[in-house]
C-alpha positions as CSV (number, residue, x, y, z in Angstrom):
1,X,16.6,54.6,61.7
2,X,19.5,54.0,59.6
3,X,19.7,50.1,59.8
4,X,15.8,50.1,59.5
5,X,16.0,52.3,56.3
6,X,18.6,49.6,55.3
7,X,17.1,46.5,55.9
8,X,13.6,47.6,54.4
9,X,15.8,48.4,51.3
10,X,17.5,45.5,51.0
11,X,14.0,43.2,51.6
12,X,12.8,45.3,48.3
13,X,15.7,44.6,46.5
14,X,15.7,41.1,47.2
15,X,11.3,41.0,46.3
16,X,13.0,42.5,43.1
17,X,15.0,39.6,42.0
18,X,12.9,37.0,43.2
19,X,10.4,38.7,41.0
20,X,12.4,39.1,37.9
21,X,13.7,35.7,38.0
22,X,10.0,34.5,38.4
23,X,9.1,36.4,35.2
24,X,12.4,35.0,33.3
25,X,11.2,31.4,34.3
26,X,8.0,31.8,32.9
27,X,9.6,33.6,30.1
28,X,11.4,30.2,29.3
29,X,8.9,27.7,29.8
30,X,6.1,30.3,27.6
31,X,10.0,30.1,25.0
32,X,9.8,26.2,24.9
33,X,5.9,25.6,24.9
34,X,5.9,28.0,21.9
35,X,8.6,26.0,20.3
36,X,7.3,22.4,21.2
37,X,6.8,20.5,18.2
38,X,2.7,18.9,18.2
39,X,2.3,15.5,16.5
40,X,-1.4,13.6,15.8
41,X,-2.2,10.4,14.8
42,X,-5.8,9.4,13.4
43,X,-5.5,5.3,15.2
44,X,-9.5,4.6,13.5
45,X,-7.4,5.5,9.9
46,X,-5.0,2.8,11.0
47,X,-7.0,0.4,11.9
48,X,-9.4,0.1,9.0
49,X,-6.5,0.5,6.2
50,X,-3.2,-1.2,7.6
51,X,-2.6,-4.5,5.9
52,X,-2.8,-6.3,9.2
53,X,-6.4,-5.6,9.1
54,X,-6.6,-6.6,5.8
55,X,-5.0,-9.9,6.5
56,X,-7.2,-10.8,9.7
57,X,-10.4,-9.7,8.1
58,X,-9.3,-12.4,5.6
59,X,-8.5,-14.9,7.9
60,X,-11.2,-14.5,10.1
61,X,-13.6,-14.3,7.2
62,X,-12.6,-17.9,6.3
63,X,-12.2,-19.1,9.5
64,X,-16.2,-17.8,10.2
65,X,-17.2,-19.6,7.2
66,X,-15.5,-23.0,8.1
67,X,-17.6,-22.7,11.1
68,X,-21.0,-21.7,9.9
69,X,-20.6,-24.4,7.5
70,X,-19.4,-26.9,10.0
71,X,-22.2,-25.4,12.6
72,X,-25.6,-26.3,9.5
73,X,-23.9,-29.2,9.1
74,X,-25.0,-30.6,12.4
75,X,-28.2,-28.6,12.3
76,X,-29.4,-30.3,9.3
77,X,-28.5,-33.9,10.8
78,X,-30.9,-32.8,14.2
79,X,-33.5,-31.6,11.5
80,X,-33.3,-34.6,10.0
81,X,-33.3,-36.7,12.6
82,X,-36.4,-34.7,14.1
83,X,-38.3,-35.5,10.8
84,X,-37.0,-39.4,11.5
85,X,-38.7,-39.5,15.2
86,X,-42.1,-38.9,13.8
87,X,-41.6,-41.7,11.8
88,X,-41.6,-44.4,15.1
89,X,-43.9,-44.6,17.8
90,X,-43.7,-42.5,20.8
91,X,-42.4,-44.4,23.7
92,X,-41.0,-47.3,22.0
93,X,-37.4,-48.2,22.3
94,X,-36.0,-46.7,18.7
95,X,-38.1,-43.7,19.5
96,X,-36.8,-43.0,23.0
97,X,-33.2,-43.8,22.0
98,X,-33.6,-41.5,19.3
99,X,-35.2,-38.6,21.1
100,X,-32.1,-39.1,23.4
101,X,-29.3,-38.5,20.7
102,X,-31.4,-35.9,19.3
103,X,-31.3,-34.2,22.6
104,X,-27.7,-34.6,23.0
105,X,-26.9,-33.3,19.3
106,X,-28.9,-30.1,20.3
107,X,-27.4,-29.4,23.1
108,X,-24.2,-30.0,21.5
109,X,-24.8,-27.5,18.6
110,X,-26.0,-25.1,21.2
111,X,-22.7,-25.5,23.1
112,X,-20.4,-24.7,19.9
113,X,-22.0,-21.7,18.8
114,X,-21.4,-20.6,22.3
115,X,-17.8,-21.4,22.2
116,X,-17.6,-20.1,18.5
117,X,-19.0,-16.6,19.4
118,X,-17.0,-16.2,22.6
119,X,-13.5,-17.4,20.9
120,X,-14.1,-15.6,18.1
121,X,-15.2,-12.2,20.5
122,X,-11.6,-13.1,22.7
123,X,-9.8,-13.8,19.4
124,X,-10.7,-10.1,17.9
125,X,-9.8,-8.6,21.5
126,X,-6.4,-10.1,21.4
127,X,-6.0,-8.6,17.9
128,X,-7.2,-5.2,18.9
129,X,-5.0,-5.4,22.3
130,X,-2.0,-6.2,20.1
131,X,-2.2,-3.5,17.0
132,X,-2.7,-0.6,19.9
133,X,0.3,-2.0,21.0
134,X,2.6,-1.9,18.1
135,X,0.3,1.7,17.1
136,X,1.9,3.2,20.4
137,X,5.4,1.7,19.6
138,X,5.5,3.3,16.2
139,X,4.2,6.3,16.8
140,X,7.0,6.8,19.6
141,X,9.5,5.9,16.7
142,X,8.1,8.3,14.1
143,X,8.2,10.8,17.0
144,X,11.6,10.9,18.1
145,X,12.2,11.2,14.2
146,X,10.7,13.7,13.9
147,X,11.4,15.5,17.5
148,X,7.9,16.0,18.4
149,X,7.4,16.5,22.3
150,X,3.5,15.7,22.4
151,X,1.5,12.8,20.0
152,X,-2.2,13.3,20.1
153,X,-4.9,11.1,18.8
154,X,-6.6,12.5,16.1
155,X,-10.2,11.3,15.7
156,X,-12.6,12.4,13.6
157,X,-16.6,12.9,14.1
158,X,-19.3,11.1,12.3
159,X,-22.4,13.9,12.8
160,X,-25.4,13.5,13.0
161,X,-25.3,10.9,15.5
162,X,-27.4,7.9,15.5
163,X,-29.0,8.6,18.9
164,X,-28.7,10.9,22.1
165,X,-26.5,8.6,23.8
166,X,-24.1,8.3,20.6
167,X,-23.9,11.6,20.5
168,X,-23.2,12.3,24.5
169,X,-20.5,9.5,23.8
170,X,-18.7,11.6,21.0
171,X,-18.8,14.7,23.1
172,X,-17.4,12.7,26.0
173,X,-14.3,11.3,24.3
174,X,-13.9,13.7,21.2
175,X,-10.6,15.8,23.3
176,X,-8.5,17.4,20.1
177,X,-11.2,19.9,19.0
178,X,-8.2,21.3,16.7
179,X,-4.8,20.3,15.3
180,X,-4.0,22.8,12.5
181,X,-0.4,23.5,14.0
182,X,-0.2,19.8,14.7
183,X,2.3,17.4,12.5
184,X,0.0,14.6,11.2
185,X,1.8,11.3,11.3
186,X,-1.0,8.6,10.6
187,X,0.5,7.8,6.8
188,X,4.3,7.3,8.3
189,X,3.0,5.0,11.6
190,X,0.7,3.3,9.5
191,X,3.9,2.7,6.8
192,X,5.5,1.4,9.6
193,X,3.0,-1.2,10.6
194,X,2.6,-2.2,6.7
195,X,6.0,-3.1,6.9
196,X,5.9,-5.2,9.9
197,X,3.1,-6.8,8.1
198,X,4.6,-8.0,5.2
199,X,7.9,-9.1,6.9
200,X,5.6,-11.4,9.4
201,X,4.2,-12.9,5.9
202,X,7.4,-13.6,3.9
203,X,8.2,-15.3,7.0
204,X,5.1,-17.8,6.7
């Protein structure tokens, strides 16, 4: 009875200490979550006010208007060339040779403002895919400045939404409900960026 009293004891001093080092454990990590410092970053801020933006919208503005230009160019020449083919008599020689070019010149302008529409779509893509880039990469820089364990993004909601599905879409991907406890680093990320920005154009 003796070594049965004995062993039962020591099983409920060992549940004891298992148990208390549980609680200390969870007593630490509930120490370190309170601690952890929160950071948030508003990425729509940044994209519509860093000076890259500024400096593509520029560029691509121009570039769009070199082509639209370039595009009614060669639509007036097929309009003109349309009004020309009345002129001569169906079936004849001048009017079949014209009907041909004027064919080919449609086609032709049909052609580039396929091309222009998909390379300018790829073109803004490739932008986009590059400042999220260089948005993560700062923001992990301004975050090891500033110690912070966890970077959320920080979005903000435009209500009332334009239709049901907007509005299913908002709920869907709107995830930081609150951040008033979180350090907001959009104005030090987006400094960053600027001065990329203005060390890529010195450079031209």
């Amino acid at each position: 009875m003796k070594i049965k009293t004995v062993i039962i004891s020591c099983l409920m001093v060992a549940a004891v200490l298992v148990m208390g080092a549980k609680e200390e454990k969870i007593e630490s990590q509930s120490a370190q979550i309170a601690v952890m410092k929160i950071g948030v970053v508003n990425i729509r801020e940044i994209f519509q006010n860093c000076k890259r933006n500024e400096s593509y919208r520029q560029q691509a503005t121009t570039e769009q208007d070199e082509v639209i230009a370039e595009l009614e160019k060669l639509a007036k020449q097929i309009e003109a060339e349309k009004a020309g083919l009345k002129t001569l008599k169906v079936g004849s020689s001048d009017y079949m040779e014209l009907m041909k070019e004027l064919m080919s010149k449609q086609a032709n302008l049909q052609a580039q403002q396929e091309f222009y529409k998909q390379h300018i779509e790829l073109k803004d893509q490739q932008w986009t895919e590059k400042l999220y880039e260089d948005i993560l990469k700062q923001t992990a820089v301004v975050a090891e400045q500033k110690a912070l364990a966890v970077v959320f993004e920080k979005d903000e909601v435009d209500l009332p939404a334009a239709n049901a599905n907007d509005l299913m879409l908002t709920i869907r991907t709107h995830k930081i409900l609150y951040s008033g406890g979180a350090e907001d680093i959009t104005a030090e990320v987006m400094e960053k960026l600027n001065i990329m920005e203005s060390e890529k154009q010195s450079q031209k």
